[in-house]
Short mmCIF file of the C-alpha atoms (twelve columns), coordinates in Angstrom:
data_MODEL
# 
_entry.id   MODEL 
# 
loop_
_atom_site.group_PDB 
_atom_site.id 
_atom_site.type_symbol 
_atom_site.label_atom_id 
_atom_site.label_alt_id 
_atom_site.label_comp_id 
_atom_site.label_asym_id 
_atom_site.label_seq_id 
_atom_site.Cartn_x 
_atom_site.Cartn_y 
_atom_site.Cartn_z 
_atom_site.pdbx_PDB_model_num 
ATOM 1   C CA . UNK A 1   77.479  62.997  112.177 1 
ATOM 2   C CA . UNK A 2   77.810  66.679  110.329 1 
ATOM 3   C CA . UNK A 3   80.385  69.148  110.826 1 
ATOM 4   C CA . UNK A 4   79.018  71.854  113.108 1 
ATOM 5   C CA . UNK A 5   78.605  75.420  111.542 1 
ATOM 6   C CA . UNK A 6   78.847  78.480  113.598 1 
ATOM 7   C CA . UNK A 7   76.929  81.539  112.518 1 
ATOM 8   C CA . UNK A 8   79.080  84.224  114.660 1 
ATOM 9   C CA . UNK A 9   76.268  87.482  114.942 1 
ATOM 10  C CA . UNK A 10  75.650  90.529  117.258 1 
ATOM 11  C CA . UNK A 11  73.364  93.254  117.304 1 
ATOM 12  C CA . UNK A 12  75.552  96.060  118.241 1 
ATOM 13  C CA . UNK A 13  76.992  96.793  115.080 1 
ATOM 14  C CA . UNK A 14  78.133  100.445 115.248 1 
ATOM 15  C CA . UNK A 15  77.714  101.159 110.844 1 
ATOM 16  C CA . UNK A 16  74.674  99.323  111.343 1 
ATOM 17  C CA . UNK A 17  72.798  98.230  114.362 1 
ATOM 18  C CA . UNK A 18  70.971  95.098  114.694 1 
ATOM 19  C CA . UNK A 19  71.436  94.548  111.113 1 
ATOM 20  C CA . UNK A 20  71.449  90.334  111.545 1 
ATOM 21  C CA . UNK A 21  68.177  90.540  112.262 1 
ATOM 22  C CA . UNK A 22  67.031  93.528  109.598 1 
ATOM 23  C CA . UNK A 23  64.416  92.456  107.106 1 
ATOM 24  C CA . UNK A 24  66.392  91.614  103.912 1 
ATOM 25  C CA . UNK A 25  64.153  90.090  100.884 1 
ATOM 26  C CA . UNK A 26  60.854  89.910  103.149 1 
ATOM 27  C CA . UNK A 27  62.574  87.909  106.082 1 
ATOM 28  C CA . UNK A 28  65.389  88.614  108.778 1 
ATOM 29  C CA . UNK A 29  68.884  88.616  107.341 1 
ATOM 30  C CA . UNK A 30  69.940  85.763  109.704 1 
ATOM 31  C CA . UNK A 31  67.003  83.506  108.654 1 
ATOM 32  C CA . UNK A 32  68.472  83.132  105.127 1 
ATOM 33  C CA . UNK A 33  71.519  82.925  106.586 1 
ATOM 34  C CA . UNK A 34  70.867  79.949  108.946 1 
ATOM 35  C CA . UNK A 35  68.678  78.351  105.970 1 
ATOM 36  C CA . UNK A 36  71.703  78.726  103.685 1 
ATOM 37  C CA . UNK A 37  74.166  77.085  105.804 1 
ATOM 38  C CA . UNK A 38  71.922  74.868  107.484 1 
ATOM 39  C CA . UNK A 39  71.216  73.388  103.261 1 
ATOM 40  C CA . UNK A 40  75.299  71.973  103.290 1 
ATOM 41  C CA . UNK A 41  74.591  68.187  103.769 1 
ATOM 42  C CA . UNK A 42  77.785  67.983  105.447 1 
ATOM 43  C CA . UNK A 43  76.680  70.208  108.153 1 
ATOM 44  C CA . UNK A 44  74.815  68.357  111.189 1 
ATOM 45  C CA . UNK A 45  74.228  71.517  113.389 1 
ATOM 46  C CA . UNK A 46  74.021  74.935  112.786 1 
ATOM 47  C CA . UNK A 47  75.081  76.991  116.580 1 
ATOM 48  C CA . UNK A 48  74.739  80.846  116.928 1 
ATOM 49  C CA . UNK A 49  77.465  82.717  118.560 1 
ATOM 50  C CA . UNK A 50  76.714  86.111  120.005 1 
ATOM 51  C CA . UNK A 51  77.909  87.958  122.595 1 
ATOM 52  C CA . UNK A 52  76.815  87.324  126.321 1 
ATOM 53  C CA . UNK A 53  75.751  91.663  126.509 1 
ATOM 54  C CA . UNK A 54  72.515  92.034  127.348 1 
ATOM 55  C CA . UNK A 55  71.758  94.304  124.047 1 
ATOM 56  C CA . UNK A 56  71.872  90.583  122.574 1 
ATOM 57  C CA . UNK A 57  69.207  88.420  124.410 1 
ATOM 58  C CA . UNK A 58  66.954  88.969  121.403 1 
ATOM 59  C CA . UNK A 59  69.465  87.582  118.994 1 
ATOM 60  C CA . UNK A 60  70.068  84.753  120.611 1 
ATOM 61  C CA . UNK A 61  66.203  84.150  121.648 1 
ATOM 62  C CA . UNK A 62  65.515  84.898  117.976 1 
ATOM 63  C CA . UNK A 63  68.089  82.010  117.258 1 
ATOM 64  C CA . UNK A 64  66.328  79.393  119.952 1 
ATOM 65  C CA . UNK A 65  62.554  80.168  118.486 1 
ATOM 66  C CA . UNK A 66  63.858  78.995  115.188 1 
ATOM 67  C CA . UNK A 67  65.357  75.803  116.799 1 
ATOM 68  C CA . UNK A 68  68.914  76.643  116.899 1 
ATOM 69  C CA . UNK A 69  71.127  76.442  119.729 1 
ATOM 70  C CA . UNK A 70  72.352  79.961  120.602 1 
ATOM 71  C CA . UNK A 71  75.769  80.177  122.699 1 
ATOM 72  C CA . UNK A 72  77.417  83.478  124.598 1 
ATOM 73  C CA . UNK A 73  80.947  84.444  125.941 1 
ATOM 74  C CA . UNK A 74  82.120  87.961  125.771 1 
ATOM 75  C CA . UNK A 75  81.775  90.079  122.789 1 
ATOM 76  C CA . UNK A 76  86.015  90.037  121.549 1 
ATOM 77  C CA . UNK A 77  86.938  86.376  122.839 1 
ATOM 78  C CA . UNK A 78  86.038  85.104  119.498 1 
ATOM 79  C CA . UNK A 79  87.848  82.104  120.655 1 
ATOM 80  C CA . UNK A 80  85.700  81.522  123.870 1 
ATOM 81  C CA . UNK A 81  82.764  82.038  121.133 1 
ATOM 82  C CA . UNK A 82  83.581  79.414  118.908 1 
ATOM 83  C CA . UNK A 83  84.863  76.428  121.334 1 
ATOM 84  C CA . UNK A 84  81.319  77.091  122.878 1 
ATOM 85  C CA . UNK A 85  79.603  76.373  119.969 1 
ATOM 86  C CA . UNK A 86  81.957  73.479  119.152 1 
ATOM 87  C CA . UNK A 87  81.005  71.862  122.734 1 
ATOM 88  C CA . UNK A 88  77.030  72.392  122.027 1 
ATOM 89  C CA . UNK A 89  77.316  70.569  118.573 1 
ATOM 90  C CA . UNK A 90  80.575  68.201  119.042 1 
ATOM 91  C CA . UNK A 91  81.812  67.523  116.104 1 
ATOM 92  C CA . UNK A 92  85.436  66.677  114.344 1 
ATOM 93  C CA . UNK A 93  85.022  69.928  112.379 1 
ATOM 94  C CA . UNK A 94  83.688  73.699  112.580 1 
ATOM 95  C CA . UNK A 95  82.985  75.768  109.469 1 
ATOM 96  C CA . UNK A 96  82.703  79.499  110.799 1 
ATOM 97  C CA . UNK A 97  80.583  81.651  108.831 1 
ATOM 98  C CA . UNK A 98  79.466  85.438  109.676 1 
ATOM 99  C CA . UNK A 99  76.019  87.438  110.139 1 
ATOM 100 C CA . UNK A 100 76.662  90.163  107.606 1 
ATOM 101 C CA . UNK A 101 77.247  87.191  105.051 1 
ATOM 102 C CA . UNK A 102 73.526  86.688  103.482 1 
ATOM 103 C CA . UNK A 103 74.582  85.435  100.315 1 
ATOM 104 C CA . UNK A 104 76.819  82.407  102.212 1 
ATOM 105 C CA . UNK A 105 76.482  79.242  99.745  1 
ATOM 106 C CA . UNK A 106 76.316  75.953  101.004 1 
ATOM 107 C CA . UNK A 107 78.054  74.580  97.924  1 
ATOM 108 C CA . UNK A 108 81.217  76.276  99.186  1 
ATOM 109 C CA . UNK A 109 80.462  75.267  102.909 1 
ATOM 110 C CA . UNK A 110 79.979  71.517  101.279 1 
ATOM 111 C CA . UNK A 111 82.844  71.644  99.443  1 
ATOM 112 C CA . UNK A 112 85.639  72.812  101.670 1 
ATOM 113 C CA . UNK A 113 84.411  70.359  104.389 1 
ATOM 114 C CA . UNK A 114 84.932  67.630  101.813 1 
ATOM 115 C CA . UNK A 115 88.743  68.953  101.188 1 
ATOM 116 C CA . UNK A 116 89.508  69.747  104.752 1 
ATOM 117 C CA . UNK A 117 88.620  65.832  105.976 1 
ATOM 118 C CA . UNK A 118 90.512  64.428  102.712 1 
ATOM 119 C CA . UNK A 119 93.741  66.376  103.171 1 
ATOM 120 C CA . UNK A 120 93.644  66.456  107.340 1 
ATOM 121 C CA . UNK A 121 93.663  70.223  107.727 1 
ATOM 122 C CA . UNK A 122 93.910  71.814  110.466 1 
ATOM 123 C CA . UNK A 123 92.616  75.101  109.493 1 
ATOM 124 C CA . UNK A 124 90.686  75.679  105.384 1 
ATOM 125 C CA . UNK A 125 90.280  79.651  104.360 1 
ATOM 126 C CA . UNK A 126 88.974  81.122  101.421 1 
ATOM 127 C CA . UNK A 127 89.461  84.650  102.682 1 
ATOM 128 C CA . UNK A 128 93.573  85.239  103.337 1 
ATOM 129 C CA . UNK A 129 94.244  88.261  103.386 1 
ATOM 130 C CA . UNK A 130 96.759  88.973  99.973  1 
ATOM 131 C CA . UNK A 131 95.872  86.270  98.380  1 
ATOM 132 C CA . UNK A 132 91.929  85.304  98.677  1 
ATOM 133 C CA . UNK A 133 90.060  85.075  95.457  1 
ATOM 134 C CA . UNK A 134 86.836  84.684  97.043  1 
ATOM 135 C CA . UNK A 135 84.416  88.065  96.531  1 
ATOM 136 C CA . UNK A 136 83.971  89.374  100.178 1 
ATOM 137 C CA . UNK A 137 80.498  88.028  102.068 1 
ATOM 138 C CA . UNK A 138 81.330  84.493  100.869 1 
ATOM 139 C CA . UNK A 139 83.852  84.014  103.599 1 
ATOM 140 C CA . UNK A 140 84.354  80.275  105.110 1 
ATOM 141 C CA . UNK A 141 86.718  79.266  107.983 1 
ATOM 142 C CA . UNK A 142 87.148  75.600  108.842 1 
ATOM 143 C CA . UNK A 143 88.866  74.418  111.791 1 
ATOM 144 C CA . UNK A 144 89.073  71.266  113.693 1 
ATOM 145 C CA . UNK A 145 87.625  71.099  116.884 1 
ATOM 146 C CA . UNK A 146 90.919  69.611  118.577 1 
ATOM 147 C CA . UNK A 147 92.871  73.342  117.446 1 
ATOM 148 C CA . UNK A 148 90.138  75.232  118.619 1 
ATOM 149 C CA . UNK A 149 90.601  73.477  122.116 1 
ATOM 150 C CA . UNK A 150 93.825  74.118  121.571 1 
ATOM 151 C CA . UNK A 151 93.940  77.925  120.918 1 
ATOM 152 C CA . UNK A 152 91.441  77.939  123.640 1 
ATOM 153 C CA . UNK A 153 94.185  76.206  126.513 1 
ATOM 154 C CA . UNK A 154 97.125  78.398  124.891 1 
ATOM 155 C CA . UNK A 155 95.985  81.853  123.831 1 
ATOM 156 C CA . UNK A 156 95.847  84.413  126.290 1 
ATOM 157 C CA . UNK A 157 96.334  87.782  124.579 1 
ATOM 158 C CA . UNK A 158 93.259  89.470  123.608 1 
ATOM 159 C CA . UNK A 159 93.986  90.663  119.983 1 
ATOM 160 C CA . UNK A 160 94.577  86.451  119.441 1 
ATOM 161 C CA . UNK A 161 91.964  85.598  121.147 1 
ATOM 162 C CA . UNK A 162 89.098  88.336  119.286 1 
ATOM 163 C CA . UNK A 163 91.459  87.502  116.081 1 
ATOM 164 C CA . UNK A 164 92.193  83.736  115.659 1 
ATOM 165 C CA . UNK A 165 93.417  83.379  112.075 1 
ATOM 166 C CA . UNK A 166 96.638  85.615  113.688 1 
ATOM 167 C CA . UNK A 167 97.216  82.571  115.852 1 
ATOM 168 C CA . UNK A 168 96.725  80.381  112.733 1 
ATOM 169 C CA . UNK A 169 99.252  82.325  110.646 1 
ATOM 170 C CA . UNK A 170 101.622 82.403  112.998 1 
ATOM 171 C CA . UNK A 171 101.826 78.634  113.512 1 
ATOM 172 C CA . UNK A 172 101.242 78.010  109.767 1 
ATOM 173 C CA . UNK A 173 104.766 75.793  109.555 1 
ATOM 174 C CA . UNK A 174 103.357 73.543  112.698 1 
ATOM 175 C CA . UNK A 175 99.988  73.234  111.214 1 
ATOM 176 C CA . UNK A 176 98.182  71.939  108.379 1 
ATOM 177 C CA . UNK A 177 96.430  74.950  106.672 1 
ATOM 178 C CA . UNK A 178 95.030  75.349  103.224 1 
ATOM 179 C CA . UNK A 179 93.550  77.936  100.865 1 
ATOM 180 C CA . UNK A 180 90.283  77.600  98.701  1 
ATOM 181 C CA . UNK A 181 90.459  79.805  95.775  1 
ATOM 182 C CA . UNK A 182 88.419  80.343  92.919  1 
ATOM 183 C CA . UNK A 183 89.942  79.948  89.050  1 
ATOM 184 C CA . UNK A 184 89.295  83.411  88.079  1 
ATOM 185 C CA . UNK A 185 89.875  86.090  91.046  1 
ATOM 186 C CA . UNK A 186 86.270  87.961  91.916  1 
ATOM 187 C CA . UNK A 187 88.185  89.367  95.408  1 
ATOM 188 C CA . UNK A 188 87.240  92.951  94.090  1 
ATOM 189 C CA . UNK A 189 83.549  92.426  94.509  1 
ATOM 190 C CA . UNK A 190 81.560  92.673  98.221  1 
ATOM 191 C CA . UNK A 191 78.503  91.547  99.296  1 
ATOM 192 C CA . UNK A 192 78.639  91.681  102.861 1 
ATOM 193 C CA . UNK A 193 76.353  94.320  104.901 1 
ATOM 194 C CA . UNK A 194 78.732  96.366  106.846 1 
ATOM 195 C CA . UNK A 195 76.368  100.289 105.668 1 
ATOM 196 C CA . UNK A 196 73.167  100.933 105.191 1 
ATOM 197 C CA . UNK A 197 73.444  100.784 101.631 1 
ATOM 198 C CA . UNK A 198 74.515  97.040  101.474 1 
ATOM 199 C CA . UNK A 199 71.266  96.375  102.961 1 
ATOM 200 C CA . UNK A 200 69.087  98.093  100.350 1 
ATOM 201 C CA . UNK A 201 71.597  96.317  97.692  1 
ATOM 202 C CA . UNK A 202 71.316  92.918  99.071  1 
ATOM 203 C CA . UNK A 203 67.556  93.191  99.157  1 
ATOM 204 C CA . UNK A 204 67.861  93.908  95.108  1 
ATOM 205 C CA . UNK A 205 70.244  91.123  94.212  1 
ATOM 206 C CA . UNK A 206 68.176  88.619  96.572  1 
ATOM 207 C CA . UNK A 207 65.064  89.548  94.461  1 
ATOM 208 C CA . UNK A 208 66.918  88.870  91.202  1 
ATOM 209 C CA . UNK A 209 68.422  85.658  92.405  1 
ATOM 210 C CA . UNK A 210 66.629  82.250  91.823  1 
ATOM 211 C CA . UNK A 211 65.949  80.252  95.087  1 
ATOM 212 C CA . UNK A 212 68.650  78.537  96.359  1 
ATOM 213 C CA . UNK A 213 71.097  80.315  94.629  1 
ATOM 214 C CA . UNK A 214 74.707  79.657  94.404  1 
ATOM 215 C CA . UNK A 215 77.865  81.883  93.907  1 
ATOM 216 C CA . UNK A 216 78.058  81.512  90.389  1 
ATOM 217 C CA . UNK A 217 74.467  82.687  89.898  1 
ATOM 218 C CA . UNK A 218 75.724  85.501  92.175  1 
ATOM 219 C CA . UNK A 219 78.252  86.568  89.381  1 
ATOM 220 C CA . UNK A 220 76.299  85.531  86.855  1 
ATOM 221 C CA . UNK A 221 73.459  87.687  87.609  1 
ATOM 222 C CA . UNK A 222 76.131  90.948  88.763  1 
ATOM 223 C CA . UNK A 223 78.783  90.336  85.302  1 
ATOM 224 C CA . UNK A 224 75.008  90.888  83.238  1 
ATOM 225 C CA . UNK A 225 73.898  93.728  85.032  1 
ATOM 226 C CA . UNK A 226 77.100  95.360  87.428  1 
ATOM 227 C CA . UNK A 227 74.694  97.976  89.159  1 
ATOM 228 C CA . UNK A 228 73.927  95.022  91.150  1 
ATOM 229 C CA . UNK A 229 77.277  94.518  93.028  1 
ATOM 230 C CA . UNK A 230 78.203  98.302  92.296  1 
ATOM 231 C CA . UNK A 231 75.351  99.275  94.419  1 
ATOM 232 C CA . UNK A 232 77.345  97.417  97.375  1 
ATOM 233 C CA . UNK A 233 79.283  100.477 99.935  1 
ATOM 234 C CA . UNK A 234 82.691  101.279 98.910  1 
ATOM 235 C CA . UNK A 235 83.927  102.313 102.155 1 
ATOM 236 C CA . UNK A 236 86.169  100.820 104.427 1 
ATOM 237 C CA . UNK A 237 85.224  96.999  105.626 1 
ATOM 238 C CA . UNK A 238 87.614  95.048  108.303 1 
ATOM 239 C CA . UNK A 239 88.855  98.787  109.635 1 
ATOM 240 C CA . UNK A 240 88.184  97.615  113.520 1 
ATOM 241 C CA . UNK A 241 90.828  94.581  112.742 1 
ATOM 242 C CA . UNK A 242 93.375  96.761  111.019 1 
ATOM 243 C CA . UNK A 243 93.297  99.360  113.607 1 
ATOM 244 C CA . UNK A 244 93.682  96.916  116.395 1 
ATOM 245 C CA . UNK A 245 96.711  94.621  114.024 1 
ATOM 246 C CA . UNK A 246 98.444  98.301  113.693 1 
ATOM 247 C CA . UNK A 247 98.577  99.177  117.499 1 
ATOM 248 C CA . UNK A 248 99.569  96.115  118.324 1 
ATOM 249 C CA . UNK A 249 102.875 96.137  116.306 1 
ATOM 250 C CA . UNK A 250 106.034 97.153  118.639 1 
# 
């Protein structure tokens, strides 16, 4: 049996609302997205995690008409949101990908679910903060189900619980974690859709992209022409987790 892939997606996006389901390239963004990871052949299932707010019962029933399960727990307990989608697919591992991440290749997906069950990981990034060489909106998490159960008995404090990697990080000596990187650093590039503008620029570079496309053609395609990825926002991405990382320190 597959590893089980979580697609974590709301609607209530406050840059830009209900962009998971916003027509990108003639079809919602989170049908490419589910297509994309659901093309790994080491992924078995591919779960949606939402919130449980009302203002996302048409994500998740969006999610269910195209076959998928769909699980809800409350909108920060990131946590709660993933061990839910673990128990609807069991499997011995999760690969956690994200609903402003269109261009999400399954290549990647495949191969860090090879490394993580040949080295016995606990926990497989490509996007550490510092040190990822990964361009942002090709971000991968793999965990075993056994920690998630785990953070899910132990963690308690909400900024863990909405942020799990802290509770990764801070165990890193007791755990087995690992970094993918790429040989040649592209971490100053973006293609996620946090602004209206990444939407409008992800619709361009999807049209110049071959089907089933793959990271490389990604760069490929932006290193000949760079108005592609340029046309990406430049503001601030990850500002809700900084803000919340800051207050928290004593």
């Amino acid at each position: 049996m597959g590893a089980t892939a979580v697609v974590q997606a709301r609607l209530g996006s406050s840059r830009l609302p209900r962009k998971v389901l916003a027509p990108l390239a003639g079809r919602p963004m989170l049908d490419w997205i589910l297509e994309r990871v659901g093309a790994a052949a080491g992924v078995g299932a591919v779960v949606v995690s939402t919130s449980d707010a009302p203002g996302d019962d048409a994500l998740a029933e969006h999610a269910r008409a195209l076959g998928h399960v769909a699980v809800r727990a409350p909108v920060d307990d990131i946590i709660g949101r993933l061990v839910a989608a673990s128990r609807a697919a069991p499997s011995t591992l999760v690969a956690r990908v994200w609903g402003d991440c269109p261009f999400v290749d399954p290549r990647v997906v495949d191969r860090m679910l090879a490394r993580s069950a040949a080295e016995g990981l606990d926990f497989l990034s490509n996007a550490l903060p510092g040190t990822r060489t990964y361009p942002g909106g090709f971000d991968v998490e793999i965990y075993t189900s056994a920690l998630l159960e785990r953070m899910d008995a132990e963690v308690t404090e909400p900024f863990l619980r909405e942020f799990p990697f802290d509770f990764v990080r801070a165990r890193a000596t007791e755990l087995r974690v690992g970094e993918e990187q790429l040989g040649r650093s592209r971490a100053s590039l973006h293609f996620t859709v946090d602004y209206p503008e990444d939407l409008a620029a992800a619709d361009a570079l999807y049209r110049a992209l071959p089907a089933g496309f793959s990271l490389d053609d990604v760069l490929a395609a932006c290193d000949a022409d760079p108005r592609l990825a340029g046309a990406f926002s430049h503001q601030a991405r990850n500002a809700d987790y900084a803000a919340k990382a800051s207050a928290r320190r004593p």
